[in-house]
PDB file as gemmi writes it, atoms N, CA and C in Angstrom:
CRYST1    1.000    1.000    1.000  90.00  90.00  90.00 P 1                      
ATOM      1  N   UNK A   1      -9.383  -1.278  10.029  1.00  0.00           N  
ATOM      2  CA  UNK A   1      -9.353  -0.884   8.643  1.00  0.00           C  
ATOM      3  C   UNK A   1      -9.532   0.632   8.516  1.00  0.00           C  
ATOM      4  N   UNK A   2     -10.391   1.280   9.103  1.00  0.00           N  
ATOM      5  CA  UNK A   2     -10.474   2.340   8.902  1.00  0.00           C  
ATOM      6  C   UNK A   2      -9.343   3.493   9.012  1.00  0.00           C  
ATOM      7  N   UNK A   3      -8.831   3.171  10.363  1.00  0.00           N  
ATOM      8  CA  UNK A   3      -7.560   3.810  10.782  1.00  0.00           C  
ATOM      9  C   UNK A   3      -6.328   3.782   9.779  1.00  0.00           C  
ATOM     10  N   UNK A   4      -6.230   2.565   9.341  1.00  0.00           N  
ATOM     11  CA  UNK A   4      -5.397   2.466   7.615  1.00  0.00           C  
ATOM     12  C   UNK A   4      -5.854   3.702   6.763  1.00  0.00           C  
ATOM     13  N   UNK A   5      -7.094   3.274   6.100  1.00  0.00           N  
ATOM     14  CA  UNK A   5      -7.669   4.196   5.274  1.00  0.00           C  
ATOM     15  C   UNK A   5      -7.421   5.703   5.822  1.00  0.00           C  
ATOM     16  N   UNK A   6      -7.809   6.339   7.227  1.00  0.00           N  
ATOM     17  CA  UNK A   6      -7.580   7.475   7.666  1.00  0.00           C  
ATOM     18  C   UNK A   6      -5.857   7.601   7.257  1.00  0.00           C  
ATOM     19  N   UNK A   7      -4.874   6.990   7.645  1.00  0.00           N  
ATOM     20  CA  UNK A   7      -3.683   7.002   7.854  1.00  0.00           C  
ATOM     21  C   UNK A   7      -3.070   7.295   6.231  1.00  0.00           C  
ATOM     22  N   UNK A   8      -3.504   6.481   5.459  1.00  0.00           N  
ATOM     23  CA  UNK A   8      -3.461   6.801   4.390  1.00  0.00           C  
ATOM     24  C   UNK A   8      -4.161   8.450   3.086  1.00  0.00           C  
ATOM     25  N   UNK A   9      -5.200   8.682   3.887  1.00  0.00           N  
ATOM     26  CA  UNK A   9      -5.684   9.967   3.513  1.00  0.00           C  
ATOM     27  C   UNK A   9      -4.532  11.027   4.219  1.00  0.00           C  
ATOM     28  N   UNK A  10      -4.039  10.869   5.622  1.00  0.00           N  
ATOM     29  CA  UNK A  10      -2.934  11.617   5.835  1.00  0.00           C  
ATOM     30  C   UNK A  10      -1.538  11.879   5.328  1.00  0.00           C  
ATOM     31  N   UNK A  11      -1.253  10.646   5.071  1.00  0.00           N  
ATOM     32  CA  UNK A  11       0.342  10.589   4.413  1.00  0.00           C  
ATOM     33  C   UNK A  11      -0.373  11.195   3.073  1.00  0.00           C  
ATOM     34  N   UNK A  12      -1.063  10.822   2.238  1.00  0.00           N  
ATOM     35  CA  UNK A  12      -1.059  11.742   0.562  1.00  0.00           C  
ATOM     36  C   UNK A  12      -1.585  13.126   0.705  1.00  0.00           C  
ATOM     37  N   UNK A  13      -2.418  13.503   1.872  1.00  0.00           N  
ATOM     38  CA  UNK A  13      -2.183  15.026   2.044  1.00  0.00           C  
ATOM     39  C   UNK A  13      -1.224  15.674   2.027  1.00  0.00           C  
ATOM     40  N   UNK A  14      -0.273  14.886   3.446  1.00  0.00           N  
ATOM     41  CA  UNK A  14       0.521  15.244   3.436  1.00  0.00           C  
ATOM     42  C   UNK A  14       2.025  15.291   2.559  1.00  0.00           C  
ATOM     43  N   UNK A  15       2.249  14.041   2.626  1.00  0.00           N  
ATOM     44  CA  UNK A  15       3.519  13.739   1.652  1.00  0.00           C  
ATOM     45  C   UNK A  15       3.353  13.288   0.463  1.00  0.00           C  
ATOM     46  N   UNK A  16       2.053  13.185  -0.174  1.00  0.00           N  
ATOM     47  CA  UNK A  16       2.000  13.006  -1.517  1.00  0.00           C  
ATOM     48  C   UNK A  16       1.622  11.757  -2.079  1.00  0.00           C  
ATOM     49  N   UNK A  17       1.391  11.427  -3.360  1.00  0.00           N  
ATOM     50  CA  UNK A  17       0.768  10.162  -3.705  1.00  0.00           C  
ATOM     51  C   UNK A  17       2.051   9.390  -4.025  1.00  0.00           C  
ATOM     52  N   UNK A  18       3.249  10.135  -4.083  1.00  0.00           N  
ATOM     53  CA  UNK A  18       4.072   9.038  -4.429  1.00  0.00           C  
ATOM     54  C   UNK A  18       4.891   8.869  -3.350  1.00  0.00           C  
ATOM     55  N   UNK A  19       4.578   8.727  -2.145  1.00  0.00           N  
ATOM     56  CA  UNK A  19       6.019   8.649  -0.851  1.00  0.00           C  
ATOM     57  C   UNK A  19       5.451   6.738  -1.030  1.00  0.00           C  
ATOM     58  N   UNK A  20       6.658   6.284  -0.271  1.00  0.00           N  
ATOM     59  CA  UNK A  20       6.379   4.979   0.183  1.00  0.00           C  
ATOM     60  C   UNK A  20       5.500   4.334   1.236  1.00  0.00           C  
ATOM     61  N   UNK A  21       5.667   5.576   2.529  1.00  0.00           N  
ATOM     62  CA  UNK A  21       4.216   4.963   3.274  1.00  0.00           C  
ATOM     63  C   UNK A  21       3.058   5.463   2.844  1.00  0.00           C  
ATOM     64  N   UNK A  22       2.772   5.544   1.720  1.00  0.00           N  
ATOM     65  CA  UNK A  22       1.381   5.432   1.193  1.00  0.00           C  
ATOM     66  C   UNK A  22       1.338   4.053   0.465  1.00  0.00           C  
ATOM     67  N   UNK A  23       2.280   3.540   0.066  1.00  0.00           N  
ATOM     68  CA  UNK A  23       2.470   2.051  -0.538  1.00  0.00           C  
ATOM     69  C   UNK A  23       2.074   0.958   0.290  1.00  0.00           C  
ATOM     70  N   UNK A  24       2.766   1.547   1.874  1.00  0.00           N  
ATOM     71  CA  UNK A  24       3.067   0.369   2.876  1.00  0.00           C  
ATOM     72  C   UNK A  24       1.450   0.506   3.436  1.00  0.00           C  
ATOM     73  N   UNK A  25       1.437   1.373   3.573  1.00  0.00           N  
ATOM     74  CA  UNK A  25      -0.304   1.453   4.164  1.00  0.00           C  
ATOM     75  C   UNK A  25      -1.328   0.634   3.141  1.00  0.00           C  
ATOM     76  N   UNK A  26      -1.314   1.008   1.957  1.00  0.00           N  
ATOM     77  CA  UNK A  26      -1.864   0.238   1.078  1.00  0.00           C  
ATOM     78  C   UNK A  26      -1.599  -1.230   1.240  1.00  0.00           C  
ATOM     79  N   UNK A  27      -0.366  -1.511   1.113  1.00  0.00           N  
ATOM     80  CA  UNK A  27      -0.123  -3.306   1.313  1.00  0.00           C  
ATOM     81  C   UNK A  27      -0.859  -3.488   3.058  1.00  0.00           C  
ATOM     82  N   UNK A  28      -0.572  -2.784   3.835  1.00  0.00           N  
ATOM     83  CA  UNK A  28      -1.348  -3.021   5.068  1.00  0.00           C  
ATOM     84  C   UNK A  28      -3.019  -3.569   5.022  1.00  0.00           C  
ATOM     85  N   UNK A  29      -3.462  -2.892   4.008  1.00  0.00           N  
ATOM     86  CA  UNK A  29      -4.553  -2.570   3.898  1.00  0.00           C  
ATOM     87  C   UNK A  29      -5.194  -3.780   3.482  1.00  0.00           C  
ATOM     88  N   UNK A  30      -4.292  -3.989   2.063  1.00  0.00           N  
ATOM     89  CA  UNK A  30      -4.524  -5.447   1.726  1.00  0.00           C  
ATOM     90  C   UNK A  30      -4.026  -6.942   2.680  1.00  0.00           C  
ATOM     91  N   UNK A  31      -3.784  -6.858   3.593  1.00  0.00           N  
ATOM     92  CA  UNK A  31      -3.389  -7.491   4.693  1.00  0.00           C  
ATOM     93  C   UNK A  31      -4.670  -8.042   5.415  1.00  0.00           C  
ATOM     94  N   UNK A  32      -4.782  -6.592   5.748  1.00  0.00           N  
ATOM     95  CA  UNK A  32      -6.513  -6.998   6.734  1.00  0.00           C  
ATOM     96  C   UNK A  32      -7.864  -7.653   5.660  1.00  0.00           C  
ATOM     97  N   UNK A  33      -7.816  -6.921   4.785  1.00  0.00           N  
ATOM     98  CA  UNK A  33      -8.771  -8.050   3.671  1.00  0.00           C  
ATOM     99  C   UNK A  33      -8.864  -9.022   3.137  1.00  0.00           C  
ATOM    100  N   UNK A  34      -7.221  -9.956   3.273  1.00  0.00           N  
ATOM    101  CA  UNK A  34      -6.919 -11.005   3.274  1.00  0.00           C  
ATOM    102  C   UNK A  34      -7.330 -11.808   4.657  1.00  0.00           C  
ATOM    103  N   UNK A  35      -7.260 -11.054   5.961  1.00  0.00           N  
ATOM    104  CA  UNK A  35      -7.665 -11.667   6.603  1.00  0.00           C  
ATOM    105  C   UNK A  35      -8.835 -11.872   6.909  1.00  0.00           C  
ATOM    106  N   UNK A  36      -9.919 -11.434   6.280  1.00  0.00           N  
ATOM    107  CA  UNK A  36     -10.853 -11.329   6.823  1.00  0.00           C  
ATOM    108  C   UNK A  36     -11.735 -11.895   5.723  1.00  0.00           C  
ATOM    109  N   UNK A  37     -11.298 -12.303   4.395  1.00  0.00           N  
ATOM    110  CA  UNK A  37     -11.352 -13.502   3.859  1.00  0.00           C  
ATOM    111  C   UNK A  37     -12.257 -12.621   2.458  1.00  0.00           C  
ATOM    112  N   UNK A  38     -11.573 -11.392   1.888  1.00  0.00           N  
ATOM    113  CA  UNK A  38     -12.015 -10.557   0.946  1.00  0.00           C  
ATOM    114  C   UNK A  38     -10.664 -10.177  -0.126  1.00  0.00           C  
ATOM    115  N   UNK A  39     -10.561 -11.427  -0.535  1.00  0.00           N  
ATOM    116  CA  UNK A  39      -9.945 -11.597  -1.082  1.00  0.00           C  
ATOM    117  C   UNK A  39      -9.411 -10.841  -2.656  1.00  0.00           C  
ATOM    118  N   UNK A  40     -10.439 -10.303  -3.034  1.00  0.00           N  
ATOM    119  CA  UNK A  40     -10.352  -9.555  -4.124  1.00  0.00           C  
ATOM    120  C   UNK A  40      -9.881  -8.166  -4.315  1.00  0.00           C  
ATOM    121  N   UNK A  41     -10.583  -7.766  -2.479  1.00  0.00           N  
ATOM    122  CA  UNK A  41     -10.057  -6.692  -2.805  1.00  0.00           C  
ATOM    123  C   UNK A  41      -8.853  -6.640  -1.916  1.00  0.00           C  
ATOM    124  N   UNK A  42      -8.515  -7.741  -1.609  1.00  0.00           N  
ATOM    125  CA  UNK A  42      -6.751  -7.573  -0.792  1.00  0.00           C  
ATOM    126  C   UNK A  42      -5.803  -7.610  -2.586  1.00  0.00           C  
ATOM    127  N   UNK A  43      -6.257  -8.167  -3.301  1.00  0.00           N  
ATOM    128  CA  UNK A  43      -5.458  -8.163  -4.250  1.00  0.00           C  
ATOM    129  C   UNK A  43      -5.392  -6.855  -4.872  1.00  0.00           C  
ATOM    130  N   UNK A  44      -6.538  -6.408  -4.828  1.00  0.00           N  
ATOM    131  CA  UNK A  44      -6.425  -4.734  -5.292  1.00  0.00           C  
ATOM    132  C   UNK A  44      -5.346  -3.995  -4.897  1.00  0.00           C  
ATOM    133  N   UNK A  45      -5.679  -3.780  -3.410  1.00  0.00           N  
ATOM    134  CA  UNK A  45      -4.729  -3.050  -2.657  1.00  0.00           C  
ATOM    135  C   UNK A  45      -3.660  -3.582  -2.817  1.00  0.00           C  
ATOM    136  N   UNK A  46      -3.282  -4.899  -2.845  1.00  0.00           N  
ATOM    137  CA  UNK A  46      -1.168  -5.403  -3.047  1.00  0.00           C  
ATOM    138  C   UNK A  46      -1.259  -4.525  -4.284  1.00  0.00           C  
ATOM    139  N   UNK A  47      -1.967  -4.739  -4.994  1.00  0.00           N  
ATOM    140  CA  UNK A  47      -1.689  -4.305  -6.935  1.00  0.00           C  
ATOM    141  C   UNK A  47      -1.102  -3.035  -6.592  1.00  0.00           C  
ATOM    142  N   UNK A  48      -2.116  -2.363  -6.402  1.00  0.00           N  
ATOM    143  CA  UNK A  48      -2.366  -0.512  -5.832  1.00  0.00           C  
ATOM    144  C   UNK A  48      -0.856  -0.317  -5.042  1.00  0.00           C  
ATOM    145  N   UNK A  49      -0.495  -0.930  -3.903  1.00  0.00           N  
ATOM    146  CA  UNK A  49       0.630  -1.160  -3.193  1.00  0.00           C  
ATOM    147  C   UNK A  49       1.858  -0.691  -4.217  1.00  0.00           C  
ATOM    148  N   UNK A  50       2.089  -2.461  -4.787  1.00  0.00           N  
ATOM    149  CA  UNK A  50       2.697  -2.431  -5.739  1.00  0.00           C  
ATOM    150  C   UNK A  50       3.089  -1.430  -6.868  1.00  0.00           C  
ATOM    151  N   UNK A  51       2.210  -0.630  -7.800  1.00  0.00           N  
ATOM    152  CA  UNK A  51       2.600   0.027  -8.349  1.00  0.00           C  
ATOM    153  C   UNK A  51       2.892   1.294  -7.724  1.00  0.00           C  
ATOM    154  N   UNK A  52       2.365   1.533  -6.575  1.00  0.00           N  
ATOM    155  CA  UNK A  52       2.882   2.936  -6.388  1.00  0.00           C  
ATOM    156  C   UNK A  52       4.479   2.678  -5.567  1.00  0.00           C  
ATOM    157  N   UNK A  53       4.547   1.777  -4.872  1.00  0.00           N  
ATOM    158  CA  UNK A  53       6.517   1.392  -4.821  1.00  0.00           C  
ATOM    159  C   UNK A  53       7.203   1.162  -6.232  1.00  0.00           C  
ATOM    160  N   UNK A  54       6.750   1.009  -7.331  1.00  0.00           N  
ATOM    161  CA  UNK A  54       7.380   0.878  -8.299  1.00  0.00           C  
ATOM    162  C   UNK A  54       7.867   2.353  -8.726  1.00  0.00           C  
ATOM    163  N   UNK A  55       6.902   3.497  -8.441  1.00  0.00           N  
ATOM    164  CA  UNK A  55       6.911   4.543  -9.062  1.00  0.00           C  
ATOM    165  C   UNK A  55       7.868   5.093  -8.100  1.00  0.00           C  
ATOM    166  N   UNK A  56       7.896   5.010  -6.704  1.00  0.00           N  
ATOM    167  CA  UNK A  56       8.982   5.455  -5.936  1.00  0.00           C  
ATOM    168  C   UNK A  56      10.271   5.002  -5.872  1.00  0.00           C  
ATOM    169  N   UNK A  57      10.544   3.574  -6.176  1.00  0.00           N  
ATOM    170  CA  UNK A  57      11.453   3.077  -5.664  1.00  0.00           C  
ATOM    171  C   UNK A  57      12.226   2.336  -7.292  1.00  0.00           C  
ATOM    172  N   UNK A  58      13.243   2.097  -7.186  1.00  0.00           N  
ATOM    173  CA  UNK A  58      13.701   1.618  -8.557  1.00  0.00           C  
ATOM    174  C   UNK A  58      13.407   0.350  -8.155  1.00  0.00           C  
ATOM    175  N   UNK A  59      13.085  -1.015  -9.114  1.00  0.00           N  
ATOM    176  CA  UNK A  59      12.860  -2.386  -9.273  1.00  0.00           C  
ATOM    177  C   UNK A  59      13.507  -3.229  -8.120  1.00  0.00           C  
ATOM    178  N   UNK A  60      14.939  -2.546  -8.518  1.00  0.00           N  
ATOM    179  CA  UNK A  60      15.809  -3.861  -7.677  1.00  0.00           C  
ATOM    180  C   UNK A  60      15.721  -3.289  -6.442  1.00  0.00           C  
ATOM    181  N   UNK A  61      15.228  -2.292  -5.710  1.00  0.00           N  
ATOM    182  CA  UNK A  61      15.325  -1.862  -4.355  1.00  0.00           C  
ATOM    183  C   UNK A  61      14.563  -2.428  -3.272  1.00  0.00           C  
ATOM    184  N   UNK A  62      15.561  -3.031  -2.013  1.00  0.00           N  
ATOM    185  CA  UNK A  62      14.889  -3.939  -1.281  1.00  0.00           C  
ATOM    186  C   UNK A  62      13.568  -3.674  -0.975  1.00  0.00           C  
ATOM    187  N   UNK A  63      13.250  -2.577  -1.094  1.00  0.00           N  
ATOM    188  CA  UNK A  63      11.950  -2.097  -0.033  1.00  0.00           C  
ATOM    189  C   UNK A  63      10.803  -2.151  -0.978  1.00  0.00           C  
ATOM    190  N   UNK A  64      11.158  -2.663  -2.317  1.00  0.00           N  
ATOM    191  CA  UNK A  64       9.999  -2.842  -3.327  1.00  0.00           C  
ATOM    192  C   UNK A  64       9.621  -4.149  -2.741  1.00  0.00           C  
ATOM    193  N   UNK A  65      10.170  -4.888  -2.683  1.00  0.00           N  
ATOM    194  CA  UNK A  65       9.651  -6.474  -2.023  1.00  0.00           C  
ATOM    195  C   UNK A  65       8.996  -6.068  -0.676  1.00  0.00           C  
ATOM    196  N   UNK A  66       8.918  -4.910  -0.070  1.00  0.00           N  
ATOM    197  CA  UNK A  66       7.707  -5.426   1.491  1.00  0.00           C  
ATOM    198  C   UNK A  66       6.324  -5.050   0.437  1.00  0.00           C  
ATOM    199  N   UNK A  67       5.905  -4.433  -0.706  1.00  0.00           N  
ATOM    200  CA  UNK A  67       4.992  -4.390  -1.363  1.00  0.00           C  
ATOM    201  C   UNK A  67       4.253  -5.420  -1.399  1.00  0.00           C  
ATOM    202  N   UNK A  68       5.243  -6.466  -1.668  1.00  0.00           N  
ATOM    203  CA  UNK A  68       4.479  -8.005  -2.253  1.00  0.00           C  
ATOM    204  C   UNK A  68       3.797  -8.839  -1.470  1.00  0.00           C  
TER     205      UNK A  68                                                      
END                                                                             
């Protein structure tokens, strides 16, 4: 988890709050908290995920669905 979180402080230094692997890291993120049976806040992070691919990506664009 942490290495996410680090990985993610890098990409929005670097490339900003709105690139997509700050999305994918986020859905990553919520991945491992699902697994680990923290459930609330895996939903955060898909949410969090989610809207920031919305803001990058137009609706119908395939790559909005690895968000979900």
């Amino acid at each position: 988890m942490r290495y996410y979180k680090k990985a993610r402080r890098i990409y929005t230094d670097n490339l900003g709050d709105d690139h997509v692997d700050v999305a994918v890291t986020l859905k990553n993120i919520g991945q491992i908290y699902h697994h680990i049976g923290k459930h609330q806040k895996s939903m955060e992070s898909y949410n969090e995920a989610l809207r920031f691919m919305k803001q990058v990506l137009e609706k119908s664009h395939r790559n909005a669905a690895a968000a979900l």
